[in-house]
N, C-alpha and C positions, 0 to 999 in steps of 0.2 A: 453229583451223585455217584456216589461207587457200591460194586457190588461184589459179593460173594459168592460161588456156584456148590459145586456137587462135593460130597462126601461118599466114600464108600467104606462100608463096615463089612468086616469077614467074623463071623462068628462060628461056634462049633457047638451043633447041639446033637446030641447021642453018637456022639462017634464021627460023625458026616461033616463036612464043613461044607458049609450053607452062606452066598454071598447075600449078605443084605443093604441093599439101597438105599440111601436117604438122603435126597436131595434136599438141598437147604439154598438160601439165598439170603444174603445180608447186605438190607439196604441203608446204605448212609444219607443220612442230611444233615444240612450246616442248620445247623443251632436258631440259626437270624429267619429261617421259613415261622410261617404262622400256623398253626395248625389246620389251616382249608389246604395250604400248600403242602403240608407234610400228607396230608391224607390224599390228596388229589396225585401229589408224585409217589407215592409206594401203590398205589393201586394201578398208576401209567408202567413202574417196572414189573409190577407182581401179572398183569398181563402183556407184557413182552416175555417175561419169562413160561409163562405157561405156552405161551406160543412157540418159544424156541425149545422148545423140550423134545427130545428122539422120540421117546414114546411118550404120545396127548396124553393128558390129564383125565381121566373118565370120574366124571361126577357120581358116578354107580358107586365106583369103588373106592375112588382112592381122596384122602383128606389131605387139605392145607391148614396147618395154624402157627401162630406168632410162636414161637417158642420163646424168647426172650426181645426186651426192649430194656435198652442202654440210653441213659441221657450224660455224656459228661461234656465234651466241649463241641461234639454232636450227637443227632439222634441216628442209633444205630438199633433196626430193627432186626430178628435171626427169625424168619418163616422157614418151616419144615413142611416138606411134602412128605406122607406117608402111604407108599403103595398100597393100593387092595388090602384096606382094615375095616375097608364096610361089607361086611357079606349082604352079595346082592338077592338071594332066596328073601333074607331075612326083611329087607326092604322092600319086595315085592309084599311080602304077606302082610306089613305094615300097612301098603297102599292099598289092597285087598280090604284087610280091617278098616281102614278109615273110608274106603267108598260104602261099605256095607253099612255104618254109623249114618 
């Protein structure tokens, strides 16, 4: 299994440059795994990976998704972690709504 770590993006919006973060990881497997193995081994690295992060992973805010999945003479998957894109107001008053339902 091999993997892929961190990216960093520098952008510049109004004037300001503003560093932005996006962690990524790209997880390899050989071809010959079966898909109980492919799924049981990217979920063995996607939590080592969330564990070896500077700063945790907060389920409040911050989202993980596949970003792209590569099949050629292995499976190469590319997960993005996206900092603080869930406003956490917004998900409290969701939970508010749905206890009052």
């Amino acid at each position: 299994m091999s993997t892929g770590l961190i990216l960093l993006n520098k952008n510049v919006y109004a004037g300001k440059r503003e560093v932005a973060m996006t962690e990524y990881k790209i997880i390899t497997l050989p071809k010959t795994m079966s898909l109980t193995e492919r799924i049981s081994g990217v979920s063995e690295e996607i939590s080592k990976w969330l564990e070896s992060l500077e700063e945790p992973f907060n389920v409040n805010t911050d989202v993980m998704h596949l970003a792209k999945y590569e099949r050629n003479d292995k499976y190469n998957y590319h997960y993005i972690l996206d900092r603080a894109v869930k406003d956490p107001d917004k998900k409290s008053e969701s939970r508010k709504a749905a206890r009052n339902n």
